[in-house]
C-alpha positions as CSV (number, residue, x, y, z in Angstrom):
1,X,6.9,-148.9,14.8
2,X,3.1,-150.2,14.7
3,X,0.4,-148.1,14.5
4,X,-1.9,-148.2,17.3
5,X,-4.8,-146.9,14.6
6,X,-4.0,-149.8,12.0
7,X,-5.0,-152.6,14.3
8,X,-8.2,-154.4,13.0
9,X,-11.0,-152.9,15.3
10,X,-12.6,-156.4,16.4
11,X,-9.0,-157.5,17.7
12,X,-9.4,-160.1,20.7
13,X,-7.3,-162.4,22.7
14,X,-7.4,-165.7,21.3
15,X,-5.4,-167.4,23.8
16,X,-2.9,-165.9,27.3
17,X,-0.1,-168.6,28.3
18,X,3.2,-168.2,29.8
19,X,6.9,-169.3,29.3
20,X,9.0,-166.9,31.0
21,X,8.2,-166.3,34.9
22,X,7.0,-162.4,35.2
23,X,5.7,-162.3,31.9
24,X,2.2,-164.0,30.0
25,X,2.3,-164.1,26.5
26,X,-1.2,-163.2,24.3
27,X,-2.1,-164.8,20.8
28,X,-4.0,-161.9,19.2
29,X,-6.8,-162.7,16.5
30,X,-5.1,-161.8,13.8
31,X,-2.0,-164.0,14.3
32,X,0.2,-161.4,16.2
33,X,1.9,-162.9,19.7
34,X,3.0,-160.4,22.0
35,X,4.8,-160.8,25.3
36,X,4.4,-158.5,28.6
37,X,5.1,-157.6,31.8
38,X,3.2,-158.4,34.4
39,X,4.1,-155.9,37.0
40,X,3.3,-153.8,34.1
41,X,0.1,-155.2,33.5
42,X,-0.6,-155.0,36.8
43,X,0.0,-151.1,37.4
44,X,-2.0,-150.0,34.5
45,X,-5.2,-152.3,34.7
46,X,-8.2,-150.0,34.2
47,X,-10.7,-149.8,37.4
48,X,-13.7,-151.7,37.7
49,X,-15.4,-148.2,38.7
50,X,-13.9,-145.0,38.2
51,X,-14.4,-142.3,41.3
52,X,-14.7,-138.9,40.3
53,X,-14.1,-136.3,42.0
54,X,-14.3,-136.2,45.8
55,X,-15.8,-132.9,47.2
56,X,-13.8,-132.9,50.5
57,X,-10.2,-131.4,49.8
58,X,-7.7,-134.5,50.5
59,X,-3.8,-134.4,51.0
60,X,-0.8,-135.7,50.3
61,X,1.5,-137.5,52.9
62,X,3.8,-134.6,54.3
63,X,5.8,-133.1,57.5
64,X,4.8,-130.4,59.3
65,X,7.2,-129.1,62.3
66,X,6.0,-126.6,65.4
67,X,10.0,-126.5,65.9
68,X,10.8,-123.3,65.0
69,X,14.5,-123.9,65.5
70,X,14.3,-127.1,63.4
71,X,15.3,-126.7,59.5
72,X,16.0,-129.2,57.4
73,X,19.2,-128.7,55.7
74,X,22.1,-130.5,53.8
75,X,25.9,-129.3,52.2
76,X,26.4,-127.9,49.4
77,X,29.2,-129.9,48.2
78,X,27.4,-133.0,49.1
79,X,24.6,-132.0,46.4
80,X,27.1,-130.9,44.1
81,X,29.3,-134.2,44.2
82,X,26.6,-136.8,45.0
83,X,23.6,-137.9,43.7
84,X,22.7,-139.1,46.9
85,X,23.0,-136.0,48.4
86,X,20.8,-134.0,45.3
87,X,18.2,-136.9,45.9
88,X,17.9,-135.9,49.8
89,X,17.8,-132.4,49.2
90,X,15.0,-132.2,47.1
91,X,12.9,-135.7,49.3
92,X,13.7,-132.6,52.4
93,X,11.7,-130.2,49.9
94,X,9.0,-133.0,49.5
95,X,8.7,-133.7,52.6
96,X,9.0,-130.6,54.9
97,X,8.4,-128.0,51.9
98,X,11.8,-126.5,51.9
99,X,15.4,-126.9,52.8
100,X,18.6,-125.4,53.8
101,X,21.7,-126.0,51.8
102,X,24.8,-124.6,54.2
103,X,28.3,-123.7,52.9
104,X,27.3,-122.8,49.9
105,X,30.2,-119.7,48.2
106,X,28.8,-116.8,48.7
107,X,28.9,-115.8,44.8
108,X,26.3,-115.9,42.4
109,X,27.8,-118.4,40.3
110,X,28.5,-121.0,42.4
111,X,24.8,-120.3,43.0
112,X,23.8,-120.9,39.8
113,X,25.0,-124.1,39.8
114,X,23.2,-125.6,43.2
115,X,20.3,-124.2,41.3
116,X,21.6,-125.8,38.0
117,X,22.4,-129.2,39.7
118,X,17.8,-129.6,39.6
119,X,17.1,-128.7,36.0
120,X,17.8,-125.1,33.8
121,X,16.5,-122.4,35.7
122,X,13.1,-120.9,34.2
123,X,13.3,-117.4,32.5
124,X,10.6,-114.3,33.3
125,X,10.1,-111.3,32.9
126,X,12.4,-111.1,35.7
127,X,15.4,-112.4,33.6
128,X,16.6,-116.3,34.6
129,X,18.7,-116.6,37.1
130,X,18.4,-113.1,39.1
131,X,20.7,-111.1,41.1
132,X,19.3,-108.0,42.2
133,X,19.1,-104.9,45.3
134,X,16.4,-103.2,46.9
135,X,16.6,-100.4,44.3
136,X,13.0,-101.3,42.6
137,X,14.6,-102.2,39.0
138,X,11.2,-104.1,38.5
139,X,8.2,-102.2,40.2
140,X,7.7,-105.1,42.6
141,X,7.6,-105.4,46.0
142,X,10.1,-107.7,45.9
143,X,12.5,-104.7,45.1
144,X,12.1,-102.7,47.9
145,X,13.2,-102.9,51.5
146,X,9.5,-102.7,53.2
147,X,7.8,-106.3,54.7
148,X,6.1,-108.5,52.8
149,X,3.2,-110.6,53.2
150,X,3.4,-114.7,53.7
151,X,2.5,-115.3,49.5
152,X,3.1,-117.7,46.7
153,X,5.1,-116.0,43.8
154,X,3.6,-116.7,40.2
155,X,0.4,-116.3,41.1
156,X,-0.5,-114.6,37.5
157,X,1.0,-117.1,35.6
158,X,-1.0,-119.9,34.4
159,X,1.7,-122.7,35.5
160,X,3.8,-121.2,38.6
161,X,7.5,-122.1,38.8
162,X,7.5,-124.7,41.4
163,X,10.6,-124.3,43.3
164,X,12.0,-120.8,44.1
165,X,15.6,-120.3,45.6
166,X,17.2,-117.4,47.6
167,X,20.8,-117.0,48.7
168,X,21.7,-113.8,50.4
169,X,24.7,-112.7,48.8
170,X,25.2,-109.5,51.4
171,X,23.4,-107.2,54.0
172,X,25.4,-104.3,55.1
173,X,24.5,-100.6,57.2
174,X,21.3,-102.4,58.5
175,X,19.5,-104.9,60.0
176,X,15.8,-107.1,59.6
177,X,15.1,-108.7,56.4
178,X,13.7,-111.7,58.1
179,X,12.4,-114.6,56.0
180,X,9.1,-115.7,56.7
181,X,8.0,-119.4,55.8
182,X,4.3,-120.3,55.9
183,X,3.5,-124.0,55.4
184,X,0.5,-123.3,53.2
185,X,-0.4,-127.3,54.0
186,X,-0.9,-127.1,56.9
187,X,-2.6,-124.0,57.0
188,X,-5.0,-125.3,54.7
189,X,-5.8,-128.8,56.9
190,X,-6.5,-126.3,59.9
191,X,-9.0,-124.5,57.9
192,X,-10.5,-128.0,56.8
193,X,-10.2,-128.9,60.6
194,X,-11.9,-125.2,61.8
195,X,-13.7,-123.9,59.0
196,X,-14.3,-126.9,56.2
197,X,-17.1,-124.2,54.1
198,X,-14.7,-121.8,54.1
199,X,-12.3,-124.4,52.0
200,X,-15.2,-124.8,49.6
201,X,-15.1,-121.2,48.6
202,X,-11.7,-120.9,48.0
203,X,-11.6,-123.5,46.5
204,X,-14.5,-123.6,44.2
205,X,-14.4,-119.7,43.4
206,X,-11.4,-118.8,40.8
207,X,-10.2,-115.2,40.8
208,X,-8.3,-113.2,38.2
209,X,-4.7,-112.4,38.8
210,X,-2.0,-110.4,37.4
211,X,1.8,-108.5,37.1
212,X,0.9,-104.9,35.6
213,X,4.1,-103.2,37.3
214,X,6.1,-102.4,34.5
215,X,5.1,-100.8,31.9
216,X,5.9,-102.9,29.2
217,X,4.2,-106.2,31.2
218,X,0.9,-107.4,31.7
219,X,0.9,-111.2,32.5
220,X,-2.6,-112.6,32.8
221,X,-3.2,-116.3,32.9
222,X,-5.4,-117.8,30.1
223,X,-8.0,-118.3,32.8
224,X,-9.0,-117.5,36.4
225,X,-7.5,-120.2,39.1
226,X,-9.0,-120.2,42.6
227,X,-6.7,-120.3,45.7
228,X,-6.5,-123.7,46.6
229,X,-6.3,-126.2,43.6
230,X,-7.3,-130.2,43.7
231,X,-6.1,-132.9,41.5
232,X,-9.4,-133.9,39.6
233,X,-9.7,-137.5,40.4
234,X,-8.6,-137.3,44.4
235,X,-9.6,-134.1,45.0
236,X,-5.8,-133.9,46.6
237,X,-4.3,-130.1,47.0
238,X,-2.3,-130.0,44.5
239,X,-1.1,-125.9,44.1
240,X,-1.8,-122.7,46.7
241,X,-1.9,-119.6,44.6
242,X,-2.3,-116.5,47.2
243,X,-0.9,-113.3,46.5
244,X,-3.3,-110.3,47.8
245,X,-1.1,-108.0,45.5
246,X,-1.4,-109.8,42.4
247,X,-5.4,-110.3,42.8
248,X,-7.7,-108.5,40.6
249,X,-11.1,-107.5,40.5
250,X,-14.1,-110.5,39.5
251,X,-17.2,-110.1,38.2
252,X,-18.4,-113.2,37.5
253,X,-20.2,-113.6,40.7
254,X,-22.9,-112.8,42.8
255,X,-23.1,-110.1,46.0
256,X,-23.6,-114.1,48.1
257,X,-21.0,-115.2,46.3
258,X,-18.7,-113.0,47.0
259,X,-19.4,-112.3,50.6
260,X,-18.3,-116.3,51.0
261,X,-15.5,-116.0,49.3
262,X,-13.9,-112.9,51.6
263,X,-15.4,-114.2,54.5
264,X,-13.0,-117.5,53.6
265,X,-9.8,-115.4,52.7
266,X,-10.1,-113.1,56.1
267,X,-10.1,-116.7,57.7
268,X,-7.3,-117.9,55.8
269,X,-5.4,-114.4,56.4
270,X,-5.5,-115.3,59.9
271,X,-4.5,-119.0,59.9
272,X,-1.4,-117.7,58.1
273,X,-0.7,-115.4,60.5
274,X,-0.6,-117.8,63.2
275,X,3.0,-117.3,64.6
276,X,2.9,-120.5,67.1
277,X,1.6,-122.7,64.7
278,X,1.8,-121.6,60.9
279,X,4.7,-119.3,60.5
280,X,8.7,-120.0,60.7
281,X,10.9,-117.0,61.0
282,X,14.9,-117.3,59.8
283,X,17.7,-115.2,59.5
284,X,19.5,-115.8,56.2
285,X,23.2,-115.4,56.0
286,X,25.5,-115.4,53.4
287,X,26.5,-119.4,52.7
288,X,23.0,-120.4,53.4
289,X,20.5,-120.7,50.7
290,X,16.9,-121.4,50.8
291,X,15.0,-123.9,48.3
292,X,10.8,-123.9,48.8
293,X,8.3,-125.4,46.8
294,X,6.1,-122.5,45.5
295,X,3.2,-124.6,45.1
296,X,3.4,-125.2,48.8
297,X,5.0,-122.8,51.1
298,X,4.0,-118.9,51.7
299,X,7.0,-117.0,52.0
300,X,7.6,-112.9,53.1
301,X,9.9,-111.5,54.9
302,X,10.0,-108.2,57.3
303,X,11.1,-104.5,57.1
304,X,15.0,-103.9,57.1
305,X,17.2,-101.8,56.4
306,X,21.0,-100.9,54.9
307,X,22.1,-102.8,51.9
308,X,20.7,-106.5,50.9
309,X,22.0,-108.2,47.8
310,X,20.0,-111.2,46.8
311,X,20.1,-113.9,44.2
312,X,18.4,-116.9,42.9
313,X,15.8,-118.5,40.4
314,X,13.0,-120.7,39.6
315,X,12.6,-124.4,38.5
316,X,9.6,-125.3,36.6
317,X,7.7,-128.1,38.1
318,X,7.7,-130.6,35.5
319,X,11.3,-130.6,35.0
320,X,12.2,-130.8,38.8
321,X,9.7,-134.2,39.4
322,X,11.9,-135.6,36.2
323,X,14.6,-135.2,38.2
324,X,13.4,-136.4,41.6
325,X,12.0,-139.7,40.2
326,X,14.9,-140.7,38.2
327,X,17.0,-140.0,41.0
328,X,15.1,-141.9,43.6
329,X,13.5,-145.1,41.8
330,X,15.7,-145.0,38.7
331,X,14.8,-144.8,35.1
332,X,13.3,-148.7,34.6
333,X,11.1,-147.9,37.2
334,X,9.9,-144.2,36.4
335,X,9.6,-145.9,32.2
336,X,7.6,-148.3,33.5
337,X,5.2,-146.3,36.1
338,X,4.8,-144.0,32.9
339,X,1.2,-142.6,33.4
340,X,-0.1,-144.1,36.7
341,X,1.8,-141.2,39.1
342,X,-1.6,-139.4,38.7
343,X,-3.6,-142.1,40.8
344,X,-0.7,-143.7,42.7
345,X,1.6,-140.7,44.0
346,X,1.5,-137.1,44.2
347,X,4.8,-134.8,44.3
């Protein structure tokens, strides 16, 4: 394998012809002939002018549904036995944010596997693949049996898990326990729509966050991230990161400074608290489990009681696109698309 480093440093094209249709072949200087693609050539031809960064927050294609009775769903044995079906389970995710995967065995095993048919499932301080009861094992909210707040988990670490799953295993001698889905999205173009300023300062203002419950954890990212973040080049929103529990205190800004930013997070409260036009309320039930993207949706629940039994996981992010794009365009295509998915497509 050649050296990129060894090449003379004055190397030039000395001549460009072409024998094979899709392909030109190059006479280099220093007597080398080389033959490429040109679909490849093509994709990875450097820009006459280089944008930079927009200001104006810009988005992805995606689907947003004021249907609360519509969820997109698919079978579990039709993820487990087809990559067909894995490849439209996770486009629904894509797409709408989340999906339902129905008549799944209500065991956390077969669980594990639906989780395990995307990538391995990321380990935390919260174990891998959990399986837990509202008896506050960690000292999280999560572990209790009082309502929580439309949020994004992983807000403290300094690359969130991307997807989340949940399968309700059991909920017994009670009732509530809601889930609450927020598409954080569409929240966000509303606020662009209504309150475009407001975007600015939560999107230009980065905040410390952090998971202090237990006593031997203190997870701190490496630096402060703001709530909404962009893609550099396209100014695209790429990650929400909103959890009012996990937020700590800033100092690195001034009284004016600071003013904007809660006046834009009271705003963005409300938007998320829209019920006819922001939030999705569903029931859970054992043989129905939930898969989100963390980068995209809020998620809570409400108040219930009796006893819950839960179980699920996280998938990093890298390792779930890896998945997706083989599946869908196949690995020729994803070799050869290798480093334009920045500029071209977003997941």
């Amino acid at each position: 394998m050649a050296s990129s480093f060894e090449f003379p440093k004055k190397i030039f094209a000395k001549s460009v012809y072409h024998n094979v249709p899709g392909y030109i072949n190059v006479k280099w200087s220093d007597g080398h002939v080389g033959e490429y693609p040109i679909s490849w050539l093509e994709s990875h031809q450097l820009p006459s002018d280089l944008e930079m960064s927009n200001k104006v927050l810009t988005f992805r294609k995606f689907s947003h549904s004021y249907n609360k009775k519509f969820h997109p769903c698919v079978e579990f044995e039709e993820v487990m036995n087809t990559n067909e079906g894995l490849t439209k389970w996770l486009q629904y995710v894509i797409s709408w944010g989340y999906c339902l995967v129905k008549g799944v065995p209500v065991t956390p095993e077969a669980t594990k596997k639906l989780l395990e048919r995307i990538a391995f499932i990321r380990e935390t301080h919260y174990g891998g693949f959990w399986d837990f009861t509202s008896d506050l094992t960690f000292k999280d909210s999560a572990y209790t049996d009082e309502a929580l707040d439309a949020h994004t988990d992983n807000t403290y670490f300094s690359d969130p898990a991307r997807l989340q799953l949940f399968h309700l295993l059991e909920h017994t001698g009670g009732e509530g326990g809601t889930t609450l889905l927020v598409d954080g999205f569409y929240a966000a173009y509303r606020m662009l729509v209504e309150r475009p300023r407001s975007v600015e300062a939560l999107t230009d203002y980065a905040h410390p966050w952090h998971s202090s419950g237990n006593e031997d954890v203190s997870i701190q990212p490496y630096r402060y991230f703001p709530v909404f973040e962009r893609e550099p080049t396209n100014a695209r929103l790429l990650r929400i990161r909103w959890n009012n529990y996990d937020r700590a205190a800033k100092i690195d800004w001034t009284p004016t400074m600071a003013m904007q930013w809660y006046g834009a997070a009271r705003y963005w409260n409300a938007i998320i608290r829209r019920e006819n036009q922001t939030q999705k309320w569903l029931q859970l039930e054992p043989g129905t489990a939930l898969l989100f993207d963390n980068w995209r949706m809020l998620h809570g629940r409400s108040a219930f009681t009796g006893k819950r039994r839960m179980c699920g996981g996280y998938i990093n992010n890298d390792d779930f696109v890896s998945r997706f794009r083989l599946l869908k365009n196949g690995r020729e295509k994803v070799l050869d698309d290798i480093g334009t998915y920045s500029t071209r497509q977003s997941f």
